[in-house]
Structure formats: structure tokens, C-alpha cells
N, CA and C atoms of all chains as a GROMACS GRO file, in nm:
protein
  504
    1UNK      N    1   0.219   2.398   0.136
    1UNK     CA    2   0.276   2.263   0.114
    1UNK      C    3   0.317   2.202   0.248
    2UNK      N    4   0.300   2.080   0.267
    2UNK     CA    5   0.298   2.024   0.378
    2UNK      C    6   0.440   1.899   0.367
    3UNK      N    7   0.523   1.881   0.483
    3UNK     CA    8   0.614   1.802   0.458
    3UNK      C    9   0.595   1.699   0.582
    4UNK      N   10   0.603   1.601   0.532
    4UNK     CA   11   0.589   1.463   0.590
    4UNK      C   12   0.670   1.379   0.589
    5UNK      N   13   0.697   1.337   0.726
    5UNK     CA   14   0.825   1.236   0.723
    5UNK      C   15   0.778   1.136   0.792
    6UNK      N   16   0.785   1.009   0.716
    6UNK     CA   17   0.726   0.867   0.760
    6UNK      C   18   0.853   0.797   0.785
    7UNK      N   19   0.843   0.715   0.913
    7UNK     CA   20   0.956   0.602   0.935
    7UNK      C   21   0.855   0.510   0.989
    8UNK      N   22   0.914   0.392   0.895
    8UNK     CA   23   0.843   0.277   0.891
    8UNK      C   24   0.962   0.142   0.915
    9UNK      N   25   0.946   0.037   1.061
    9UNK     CA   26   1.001  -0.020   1.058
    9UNK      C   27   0.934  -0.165   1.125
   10UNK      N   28   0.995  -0.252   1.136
   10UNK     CA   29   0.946  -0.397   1.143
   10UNK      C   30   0.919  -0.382   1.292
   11UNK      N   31   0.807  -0.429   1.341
   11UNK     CA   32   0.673  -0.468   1.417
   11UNK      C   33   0.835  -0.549   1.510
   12UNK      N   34   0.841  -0.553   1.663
   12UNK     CA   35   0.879  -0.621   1.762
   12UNK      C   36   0.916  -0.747   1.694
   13UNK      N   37   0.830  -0.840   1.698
   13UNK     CA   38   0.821  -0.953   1.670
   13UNK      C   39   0.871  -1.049   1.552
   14UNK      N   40   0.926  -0.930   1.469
   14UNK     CA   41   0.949  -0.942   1.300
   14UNK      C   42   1.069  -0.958   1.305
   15UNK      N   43   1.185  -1.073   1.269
   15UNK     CA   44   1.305  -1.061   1.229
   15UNK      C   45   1.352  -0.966   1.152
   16UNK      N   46   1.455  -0.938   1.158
   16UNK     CA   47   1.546  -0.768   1.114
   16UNK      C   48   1.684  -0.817   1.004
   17UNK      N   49   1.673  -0.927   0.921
   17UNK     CA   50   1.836  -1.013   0.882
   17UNK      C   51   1.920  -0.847   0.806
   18UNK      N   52   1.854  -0.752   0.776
   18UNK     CA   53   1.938  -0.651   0.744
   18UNK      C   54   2.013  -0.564   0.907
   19UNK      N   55   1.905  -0.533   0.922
   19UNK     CA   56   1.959  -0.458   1.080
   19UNK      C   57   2.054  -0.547   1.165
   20UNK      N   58   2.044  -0.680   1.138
   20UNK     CA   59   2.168  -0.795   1.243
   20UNK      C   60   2.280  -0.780   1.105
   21UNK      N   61   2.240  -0.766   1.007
   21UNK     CA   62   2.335  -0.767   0.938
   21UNK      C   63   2.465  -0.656   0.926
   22UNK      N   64   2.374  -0.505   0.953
   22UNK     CA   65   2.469  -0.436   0.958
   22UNK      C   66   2.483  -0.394   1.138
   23UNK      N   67   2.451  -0.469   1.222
   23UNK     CA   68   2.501  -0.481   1.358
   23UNK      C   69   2.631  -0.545   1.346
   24UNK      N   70   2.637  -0.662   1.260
   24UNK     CA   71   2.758  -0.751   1.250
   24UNK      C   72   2.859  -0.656   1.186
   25UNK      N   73   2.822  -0.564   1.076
   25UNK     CA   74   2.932  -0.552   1.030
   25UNK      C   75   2.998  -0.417   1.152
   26UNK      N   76   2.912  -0.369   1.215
   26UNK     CA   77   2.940  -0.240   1.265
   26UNK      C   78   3.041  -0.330   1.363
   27UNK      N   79   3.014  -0.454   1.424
   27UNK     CA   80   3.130  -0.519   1.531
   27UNK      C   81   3.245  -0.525   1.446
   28UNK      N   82   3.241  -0.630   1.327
   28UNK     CA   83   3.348  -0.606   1.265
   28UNK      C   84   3.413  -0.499   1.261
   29UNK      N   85   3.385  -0.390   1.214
   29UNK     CA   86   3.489  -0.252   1.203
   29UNK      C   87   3.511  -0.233   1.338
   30UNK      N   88   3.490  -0.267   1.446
   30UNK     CA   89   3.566  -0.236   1.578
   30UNK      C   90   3.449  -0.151   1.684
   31UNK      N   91   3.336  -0.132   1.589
   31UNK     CA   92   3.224  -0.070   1.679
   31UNK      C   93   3.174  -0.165   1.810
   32UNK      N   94   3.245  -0.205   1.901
   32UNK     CA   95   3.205  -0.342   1.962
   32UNK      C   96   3.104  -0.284   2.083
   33UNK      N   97   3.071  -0.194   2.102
   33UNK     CA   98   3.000  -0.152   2.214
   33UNK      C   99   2.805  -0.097   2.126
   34UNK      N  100   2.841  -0.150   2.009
   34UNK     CA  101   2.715  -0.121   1.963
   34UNK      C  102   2.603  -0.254   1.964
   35UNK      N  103   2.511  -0.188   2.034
   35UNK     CA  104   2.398  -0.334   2.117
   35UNK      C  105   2.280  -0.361   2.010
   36UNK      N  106   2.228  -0.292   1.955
   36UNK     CA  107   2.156  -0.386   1.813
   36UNK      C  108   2.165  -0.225   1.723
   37UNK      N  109   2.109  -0.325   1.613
   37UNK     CA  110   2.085  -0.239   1.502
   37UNK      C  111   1.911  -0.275   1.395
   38UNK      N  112   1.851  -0.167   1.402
   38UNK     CA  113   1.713  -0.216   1.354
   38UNK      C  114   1.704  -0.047   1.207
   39UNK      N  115   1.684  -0.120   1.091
   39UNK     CA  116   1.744  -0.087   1.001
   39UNK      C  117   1.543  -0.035   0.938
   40UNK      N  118   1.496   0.017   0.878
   40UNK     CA  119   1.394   0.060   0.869
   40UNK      C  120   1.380   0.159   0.729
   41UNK      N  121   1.287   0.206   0.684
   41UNK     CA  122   1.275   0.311   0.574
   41UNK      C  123   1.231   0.420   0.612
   42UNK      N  124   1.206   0.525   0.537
   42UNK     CA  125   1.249   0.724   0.572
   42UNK      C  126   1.222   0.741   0.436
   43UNK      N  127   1.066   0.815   0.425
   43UNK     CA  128   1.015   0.853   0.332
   43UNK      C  129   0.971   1.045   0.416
   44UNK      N  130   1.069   1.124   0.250
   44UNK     CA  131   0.984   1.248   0.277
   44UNK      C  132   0.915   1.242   0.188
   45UNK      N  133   0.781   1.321   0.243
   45UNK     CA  134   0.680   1.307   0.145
   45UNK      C  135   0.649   1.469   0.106
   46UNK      N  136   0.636   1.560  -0.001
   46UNK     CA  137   0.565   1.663  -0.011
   46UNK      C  138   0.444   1.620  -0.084
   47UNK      N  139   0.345   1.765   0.011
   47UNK     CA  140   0.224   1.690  -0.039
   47UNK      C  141   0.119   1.884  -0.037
   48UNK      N  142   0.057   1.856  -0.150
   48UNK     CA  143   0.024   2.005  -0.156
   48UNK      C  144  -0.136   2.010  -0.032
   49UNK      N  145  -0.138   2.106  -0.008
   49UNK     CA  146  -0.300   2.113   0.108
   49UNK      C  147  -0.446   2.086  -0.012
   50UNK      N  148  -0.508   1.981   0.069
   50UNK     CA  149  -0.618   1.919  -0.039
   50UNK      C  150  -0.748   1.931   0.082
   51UNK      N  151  -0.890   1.926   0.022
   51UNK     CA  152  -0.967   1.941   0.102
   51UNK      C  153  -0.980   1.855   0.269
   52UNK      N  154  -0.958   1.737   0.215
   52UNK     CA  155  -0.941   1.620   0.352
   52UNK      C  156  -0.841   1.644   0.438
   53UNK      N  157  -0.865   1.633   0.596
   53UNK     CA  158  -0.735   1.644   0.656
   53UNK      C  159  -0.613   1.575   0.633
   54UNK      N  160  -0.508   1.614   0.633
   54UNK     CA  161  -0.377   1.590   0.594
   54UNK      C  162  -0.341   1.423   0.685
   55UNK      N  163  -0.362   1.419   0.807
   55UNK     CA  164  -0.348   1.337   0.872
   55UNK      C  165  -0.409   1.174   0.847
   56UNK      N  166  -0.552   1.188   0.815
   56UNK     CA  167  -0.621   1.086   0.769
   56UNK      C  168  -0.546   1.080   0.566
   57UNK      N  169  -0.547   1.158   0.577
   57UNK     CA  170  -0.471   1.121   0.381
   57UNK      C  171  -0.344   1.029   0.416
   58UNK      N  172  -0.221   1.119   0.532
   58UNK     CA  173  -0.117   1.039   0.522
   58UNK      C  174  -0.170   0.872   0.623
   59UNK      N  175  -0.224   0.876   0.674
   59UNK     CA  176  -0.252   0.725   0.726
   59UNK      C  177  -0.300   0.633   0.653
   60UNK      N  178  -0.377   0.696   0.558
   60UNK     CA  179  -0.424   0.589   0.423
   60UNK      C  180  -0.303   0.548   0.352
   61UNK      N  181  -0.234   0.659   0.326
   61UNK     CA  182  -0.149   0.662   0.252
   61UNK      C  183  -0.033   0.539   0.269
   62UNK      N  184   0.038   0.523   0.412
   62UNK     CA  185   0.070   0.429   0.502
   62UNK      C  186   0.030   0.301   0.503
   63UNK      N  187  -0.084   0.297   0.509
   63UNK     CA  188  -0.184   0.154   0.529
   63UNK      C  189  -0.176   0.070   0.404
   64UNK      N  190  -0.188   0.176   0.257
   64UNK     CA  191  -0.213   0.125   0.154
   64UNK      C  192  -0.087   0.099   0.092
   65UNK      N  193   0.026   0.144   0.126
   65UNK     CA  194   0.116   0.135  -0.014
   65UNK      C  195   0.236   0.140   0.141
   66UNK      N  196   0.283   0.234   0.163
   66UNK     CA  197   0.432   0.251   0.227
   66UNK      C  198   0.455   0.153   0.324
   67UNK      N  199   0.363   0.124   0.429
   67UNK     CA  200   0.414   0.010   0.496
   67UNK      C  201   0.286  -0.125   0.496
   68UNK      N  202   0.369  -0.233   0.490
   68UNK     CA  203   0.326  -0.330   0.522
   68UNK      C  204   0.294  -0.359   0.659
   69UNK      N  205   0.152  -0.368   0.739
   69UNK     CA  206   0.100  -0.349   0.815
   69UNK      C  207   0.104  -0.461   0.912
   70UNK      N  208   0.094  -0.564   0.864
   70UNK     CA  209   0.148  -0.758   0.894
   70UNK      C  210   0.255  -0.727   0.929
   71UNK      N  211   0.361  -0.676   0.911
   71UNK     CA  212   0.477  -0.663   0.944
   71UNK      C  213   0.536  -0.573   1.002
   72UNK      N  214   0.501  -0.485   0.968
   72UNK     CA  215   0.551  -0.338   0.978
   72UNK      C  216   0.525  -0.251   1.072
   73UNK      N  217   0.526  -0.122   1.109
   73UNK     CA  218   0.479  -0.025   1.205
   73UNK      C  219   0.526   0.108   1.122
   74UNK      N  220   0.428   0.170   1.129
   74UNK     CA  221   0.517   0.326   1.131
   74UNK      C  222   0.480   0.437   1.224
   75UNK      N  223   0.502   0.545   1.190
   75UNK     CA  224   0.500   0.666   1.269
   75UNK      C  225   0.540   0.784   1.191
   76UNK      N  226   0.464   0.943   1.191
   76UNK     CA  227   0.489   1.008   1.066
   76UNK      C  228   0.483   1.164   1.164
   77UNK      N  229   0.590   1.239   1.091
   77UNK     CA  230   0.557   1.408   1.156
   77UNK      C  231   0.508   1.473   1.037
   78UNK      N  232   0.422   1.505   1.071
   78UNK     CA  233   0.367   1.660   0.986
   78UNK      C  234   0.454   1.800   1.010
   79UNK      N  235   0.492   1.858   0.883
   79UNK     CA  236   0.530   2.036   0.942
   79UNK      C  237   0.475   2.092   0.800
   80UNK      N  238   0.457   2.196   0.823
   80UNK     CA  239   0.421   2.336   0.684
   80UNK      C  240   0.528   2.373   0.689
   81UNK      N  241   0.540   2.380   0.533
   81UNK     CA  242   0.647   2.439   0.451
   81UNK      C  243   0.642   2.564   0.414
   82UNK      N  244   0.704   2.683   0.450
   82UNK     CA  245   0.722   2.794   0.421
   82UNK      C  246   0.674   2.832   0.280
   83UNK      N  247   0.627   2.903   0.270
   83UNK     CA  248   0.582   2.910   0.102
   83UNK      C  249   0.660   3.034   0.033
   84UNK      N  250   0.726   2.987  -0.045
   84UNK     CA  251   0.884   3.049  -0.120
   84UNK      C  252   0.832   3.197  -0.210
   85UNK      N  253   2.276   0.372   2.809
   85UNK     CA  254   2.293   0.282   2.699
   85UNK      C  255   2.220   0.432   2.596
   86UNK      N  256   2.266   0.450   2.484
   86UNK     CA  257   2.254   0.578   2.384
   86UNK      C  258   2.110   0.470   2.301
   87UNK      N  259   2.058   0.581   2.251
   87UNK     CA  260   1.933   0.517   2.154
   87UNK      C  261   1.959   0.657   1.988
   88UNK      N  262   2.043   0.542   1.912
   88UNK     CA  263   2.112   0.673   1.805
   88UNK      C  264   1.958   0.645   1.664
   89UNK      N  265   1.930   0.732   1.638
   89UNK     CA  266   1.841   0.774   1.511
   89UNK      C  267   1.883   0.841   1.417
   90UNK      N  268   1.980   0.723   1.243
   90UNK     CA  269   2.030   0.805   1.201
   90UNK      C  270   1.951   0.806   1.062
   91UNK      N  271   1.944   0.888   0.991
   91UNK     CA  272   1.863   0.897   0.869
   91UNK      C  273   1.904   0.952   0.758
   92UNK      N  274   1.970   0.871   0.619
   92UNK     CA  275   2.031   0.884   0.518
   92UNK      C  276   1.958   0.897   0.393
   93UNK      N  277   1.955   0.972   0.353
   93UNK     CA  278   1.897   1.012   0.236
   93UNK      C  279   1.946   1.044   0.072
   94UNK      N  280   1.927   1.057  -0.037
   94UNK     CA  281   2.009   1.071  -0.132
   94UNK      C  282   2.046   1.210  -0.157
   95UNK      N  283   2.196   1.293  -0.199
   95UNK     CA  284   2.212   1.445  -0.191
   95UNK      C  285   2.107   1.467  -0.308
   96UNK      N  286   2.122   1.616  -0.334
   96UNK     CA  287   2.010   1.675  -0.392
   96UNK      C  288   2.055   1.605  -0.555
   97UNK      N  289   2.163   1.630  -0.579
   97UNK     CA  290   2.209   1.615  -0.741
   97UNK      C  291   2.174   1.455  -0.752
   98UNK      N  292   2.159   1.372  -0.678
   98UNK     CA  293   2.157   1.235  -0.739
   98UNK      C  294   1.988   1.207  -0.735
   99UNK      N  295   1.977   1.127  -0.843
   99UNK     CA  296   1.858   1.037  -0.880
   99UNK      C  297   1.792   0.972  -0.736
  100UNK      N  298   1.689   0.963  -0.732
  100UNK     CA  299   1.626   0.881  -0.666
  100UNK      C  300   1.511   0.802  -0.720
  101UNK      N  301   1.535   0.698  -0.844
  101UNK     CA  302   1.438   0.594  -0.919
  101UNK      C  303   1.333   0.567  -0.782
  102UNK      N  304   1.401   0.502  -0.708
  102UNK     CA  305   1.271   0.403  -0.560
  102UNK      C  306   1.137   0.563  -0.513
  103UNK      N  307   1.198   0.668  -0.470
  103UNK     CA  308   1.138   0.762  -0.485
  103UNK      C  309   1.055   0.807  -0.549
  104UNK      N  310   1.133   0.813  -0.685
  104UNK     CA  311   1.001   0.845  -0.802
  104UNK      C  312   0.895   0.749  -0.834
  105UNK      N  313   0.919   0.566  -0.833
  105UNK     CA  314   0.836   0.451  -0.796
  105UNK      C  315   0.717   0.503  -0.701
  106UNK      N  316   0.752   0.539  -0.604
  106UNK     CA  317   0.648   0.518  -0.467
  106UNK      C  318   0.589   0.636  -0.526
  107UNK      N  319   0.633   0.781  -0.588
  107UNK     CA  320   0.497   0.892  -0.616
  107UNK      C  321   0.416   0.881  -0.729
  108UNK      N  322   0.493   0.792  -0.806
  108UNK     CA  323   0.418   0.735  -0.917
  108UNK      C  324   0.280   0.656  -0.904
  109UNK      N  325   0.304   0.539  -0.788
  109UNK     CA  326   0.231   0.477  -0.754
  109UNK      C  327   0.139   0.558  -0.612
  110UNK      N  328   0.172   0.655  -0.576
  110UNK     CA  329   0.047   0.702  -0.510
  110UNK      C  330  -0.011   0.800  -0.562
  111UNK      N  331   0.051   0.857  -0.679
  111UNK     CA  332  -0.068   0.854  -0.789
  111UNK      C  333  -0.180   0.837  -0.833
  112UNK      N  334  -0.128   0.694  -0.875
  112UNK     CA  335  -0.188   0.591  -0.932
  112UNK      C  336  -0.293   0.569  -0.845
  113UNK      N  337  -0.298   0.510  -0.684
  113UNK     CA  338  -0.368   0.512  -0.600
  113UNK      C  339  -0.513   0.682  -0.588
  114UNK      N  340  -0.422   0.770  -0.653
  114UNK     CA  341  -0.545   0.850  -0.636
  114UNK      C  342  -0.466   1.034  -0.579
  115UNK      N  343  -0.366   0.952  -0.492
  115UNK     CA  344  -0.330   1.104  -0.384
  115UNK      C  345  -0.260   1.142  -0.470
  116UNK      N  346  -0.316   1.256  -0.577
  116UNK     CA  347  -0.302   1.338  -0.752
  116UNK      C  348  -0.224   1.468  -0.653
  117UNK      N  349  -0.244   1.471  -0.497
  117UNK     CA  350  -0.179   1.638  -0.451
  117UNK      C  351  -0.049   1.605  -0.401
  118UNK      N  352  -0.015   1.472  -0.402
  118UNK     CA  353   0.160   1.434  -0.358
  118UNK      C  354   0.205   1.467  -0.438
  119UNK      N  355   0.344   1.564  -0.388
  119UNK     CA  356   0.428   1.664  -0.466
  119UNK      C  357   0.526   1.595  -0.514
  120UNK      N  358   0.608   1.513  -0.427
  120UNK     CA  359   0.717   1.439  -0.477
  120UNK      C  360   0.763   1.351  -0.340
  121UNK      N  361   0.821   1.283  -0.358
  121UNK     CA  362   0.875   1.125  -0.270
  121UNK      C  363   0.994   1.086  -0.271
  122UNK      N  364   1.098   1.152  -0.161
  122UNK     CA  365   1.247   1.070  -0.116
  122UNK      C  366   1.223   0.977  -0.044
  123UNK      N  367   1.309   0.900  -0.093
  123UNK     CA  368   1.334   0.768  -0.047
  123UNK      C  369   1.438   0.746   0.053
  124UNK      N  370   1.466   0.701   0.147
  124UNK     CA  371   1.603   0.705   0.259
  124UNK      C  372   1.590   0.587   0.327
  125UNK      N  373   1.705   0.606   0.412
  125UNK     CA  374   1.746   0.472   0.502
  125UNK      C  375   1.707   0.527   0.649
  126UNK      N  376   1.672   0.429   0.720
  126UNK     CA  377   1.608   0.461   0.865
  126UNK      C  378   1.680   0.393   0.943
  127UNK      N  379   1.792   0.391   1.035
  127UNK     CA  380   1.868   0.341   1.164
  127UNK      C  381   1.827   0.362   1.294
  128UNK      N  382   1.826   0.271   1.379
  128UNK     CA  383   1.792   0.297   1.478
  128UNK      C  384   1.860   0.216   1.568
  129UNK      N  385   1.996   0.264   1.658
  129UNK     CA  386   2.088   0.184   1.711
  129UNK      C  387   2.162   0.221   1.826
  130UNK      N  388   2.125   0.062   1.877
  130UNK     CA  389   2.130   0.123   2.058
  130UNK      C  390   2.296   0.093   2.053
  131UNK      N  391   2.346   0.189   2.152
  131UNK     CA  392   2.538   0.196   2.149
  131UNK      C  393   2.535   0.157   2.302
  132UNK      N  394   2.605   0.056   2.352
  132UNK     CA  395   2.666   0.113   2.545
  132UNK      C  396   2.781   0.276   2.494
  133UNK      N  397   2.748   0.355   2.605
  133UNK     CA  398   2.812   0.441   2.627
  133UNK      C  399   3.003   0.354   2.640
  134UNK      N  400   3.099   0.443   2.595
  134UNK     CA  401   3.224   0.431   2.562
  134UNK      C  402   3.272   0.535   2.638
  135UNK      N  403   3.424   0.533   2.602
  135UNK     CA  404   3.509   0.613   2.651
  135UNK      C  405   3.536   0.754   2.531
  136UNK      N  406   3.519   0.702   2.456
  136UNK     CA  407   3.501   0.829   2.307
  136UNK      C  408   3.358   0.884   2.332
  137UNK      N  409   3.378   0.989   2.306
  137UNK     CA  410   3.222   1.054   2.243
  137UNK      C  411   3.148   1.013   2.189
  138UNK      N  412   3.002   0.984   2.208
  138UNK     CA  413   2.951   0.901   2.109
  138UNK      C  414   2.900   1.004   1.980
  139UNK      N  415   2.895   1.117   2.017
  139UNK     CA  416   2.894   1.156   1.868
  139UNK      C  417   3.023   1.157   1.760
  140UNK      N  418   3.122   1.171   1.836
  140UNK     CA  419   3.254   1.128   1.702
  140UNK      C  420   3.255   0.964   1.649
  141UNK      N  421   3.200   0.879   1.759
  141UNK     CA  422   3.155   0.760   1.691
  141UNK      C  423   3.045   0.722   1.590
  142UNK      N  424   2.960   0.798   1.644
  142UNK     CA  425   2.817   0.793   1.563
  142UNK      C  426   2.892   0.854   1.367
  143UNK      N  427   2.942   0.953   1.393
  143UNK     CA  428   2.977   1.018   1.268
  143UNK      C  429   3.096   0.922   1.170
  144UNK      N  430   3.205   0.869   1.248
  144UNK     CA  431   3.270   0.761   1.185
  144UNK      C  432   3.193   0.673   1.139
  145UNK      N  433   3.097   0.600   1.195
  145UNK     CA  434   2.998   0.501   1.185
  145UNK      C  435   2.940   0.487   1.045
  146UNK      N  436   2.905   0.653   1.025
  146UNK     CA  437   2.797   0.701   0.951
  146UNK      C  438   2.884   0.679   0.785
  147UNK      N  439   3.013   0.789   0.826
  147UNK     CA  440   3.101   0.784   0.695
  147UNK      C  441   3.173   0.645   0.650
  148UNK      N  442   3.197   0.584   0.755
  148UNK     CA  443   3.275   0.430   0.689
  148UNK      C  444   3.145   0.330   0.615
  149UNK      N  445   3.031   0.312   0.703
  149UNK     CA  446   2.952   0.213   0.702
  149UNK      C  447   2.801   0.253   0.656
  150UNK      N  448   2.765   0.318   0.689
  150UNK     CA  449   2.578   0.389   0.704
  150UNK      C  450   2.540   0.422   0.576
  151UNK      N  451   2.622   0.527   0.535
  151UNK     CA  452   2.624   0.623   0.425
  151UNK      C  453   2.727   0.604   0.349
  152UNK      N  454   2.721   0.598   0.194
  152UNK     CA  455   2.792   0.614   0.131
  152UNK      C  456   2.764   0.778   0.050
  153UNK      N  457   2.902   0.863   0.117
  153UNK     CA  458   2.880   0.989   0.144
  153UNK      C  459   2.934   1.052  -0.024
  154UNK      N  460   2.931   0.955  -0.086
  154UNK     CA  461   2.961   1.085  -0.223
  154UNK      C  462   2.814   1.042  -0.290
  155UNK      N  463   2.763   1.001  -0.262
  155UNK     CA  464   2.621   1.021  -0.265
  155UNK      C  465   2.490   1.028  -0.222
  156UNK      N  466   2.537   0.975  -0.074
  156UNK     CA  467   2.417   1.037   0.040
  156UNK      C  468   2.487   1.102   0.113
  157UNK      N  469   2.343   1.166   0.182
  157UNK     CA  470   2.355   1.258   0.324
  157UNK      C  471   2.328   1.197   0.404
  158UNK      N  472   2.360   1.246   0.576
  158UNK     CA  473   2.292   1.119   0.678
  158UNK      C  474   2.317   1.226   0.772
  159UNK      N  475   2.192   1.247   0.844
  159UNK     CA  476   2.153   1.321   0.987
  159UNK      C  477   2.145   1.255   1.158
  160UNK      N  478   2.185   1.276   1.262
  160UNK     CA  479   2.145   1.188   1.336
  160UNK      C  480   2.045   1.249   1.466
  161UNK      N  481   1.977   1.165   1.516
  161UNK     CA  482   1.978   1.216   1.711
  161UNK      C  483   2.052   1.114   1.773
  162UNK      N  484   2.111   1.146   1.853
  162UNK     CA  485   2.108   1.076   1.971
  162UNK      C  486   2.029   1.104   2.118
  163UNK      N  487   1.972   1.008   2.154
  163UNK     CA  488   1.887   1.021   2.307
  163UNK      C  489   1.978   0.915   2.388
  164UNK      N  490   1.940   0.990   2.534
  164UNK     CA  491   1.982   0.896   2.643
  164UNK      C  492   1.868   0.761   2.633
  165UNK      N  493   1.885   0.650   2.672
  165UNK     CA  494   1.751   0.568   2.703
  165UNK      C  495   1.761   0.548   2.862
  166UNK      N  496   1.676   0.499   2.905
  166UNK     CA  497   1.638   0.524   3.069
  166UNK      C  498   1.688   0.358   3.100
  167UNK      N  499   1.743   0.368   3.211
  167UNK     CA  500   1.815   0.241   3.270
  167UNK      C  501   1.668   0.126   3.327
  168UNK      N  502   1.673   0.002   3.304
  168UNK     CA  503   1.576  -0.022   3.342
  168UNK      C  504   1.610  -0.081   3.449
   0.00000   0.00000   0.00000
């Protein structure tokens, strides 16, 4: 079994109104030395070993459904899972 | 200037509906060998260095604001970033 961790977050160019949002609140509570905040999603994925490489599965996987590509960016680690 | 990476997830005992959504639907899409799908929060937040530790800040951060800790978990890194 293979474990996959995708973080997927908004492309440079893409406004962030959650990530400024909780930048603001982090000033509010007194965090005043904190310089941005870019707020993003964190998918683990288990995924059992299938004939196709694992790598090209999770990039489809990415492309098609988890991130929005117009907008978005991601980046993903692969590790093997100990088998129990 | 700190470059903090924090990543919140739901504890084991609680539900994750958005989770079970996304393995449902890659499913549906076809990938029949995805085992199962957490769902989490992705931070990524640059701090100026302080006079406190930034890990006792990072962790206040996490418990007042980030995470709501009676039902998530939240992991962090912190990296130096390079002065430009």
C-alpha cells in the first residue's frame, strides 16, 4: 500500500481571500510579526499497488479531480506503507 | 524570515464526509485501487523571526486559531527562508 500526500495550493497569481483572511485574523490575536498566510488543501491518499506506475496514476489523479489546474498547483510525496 | 508548513487534519475518531466525497468520486473516475481519502487543511506562513521561539508561537497559533483541537490534529515544519 502506497501513501500519498498531495498539497495543492493557488498558482502565484491567484488571489488567496481565505489565506489574507486568516493572516488578518492571526494580526488580530497579536501574531503581528506574521508576513502572509497562503491557506491550501492536504489530501492523504491510500492507494493499493496496481499495474500502472503509481506516479502517472497520482498525476492523473490531480489533473482530473483534486486540483484545479487554471488555478491551482500541486505537488505530491509518495512513501510505502509497511504491510501490517 | 521563518517559512512555517502547518498541516491539520481530522483525529482518527471523527468523520471525515469531504474525504469520503473525493474517494467516492475517484472511484467513480475509475482509480477502483484508492484505499481511502483524508481530507486536511494546508498552511503555509511566512513569520519575521521574534523574540519568542517561533516554535512556542507556531504551536499557540495552531491551538487558538489553525486547528480546532478537540477535533483536529495539526503537524508543522518550520524552515529558515534565505535572505534575498
Amino acid at each position: 500500500m502506497y501513501l500519498v500526500k498531495v498539497y495543492v495550493t493557488y498558482k502565484e497569481s491567484i488571489l488567496d481571500p481565505k489565506g489574507e483572511a486568516v493572516n488578518d485574523a492571526l494580526h488580530r490575536l497579536g501574531y503581528t510579526n506574521v508576513d502572509s498566510v497562503e491557506l491550501g488543501k492536504y489530501f492523504e491518499i491510500k492507494i493499493k499497488p496496481d499495474k500502472r506506475p503509481i506516479e502517472a496514476e497520482v498525476d492523473e489523479m490531480c489533473d482530473r479531480l483534486l486540483a484545479n489546474v487554471n488555478m491551482e498547483t500541486y505537488r505530491y510525496e509518495i512513501s510505502q506503507m509497511e504491510a501490517l
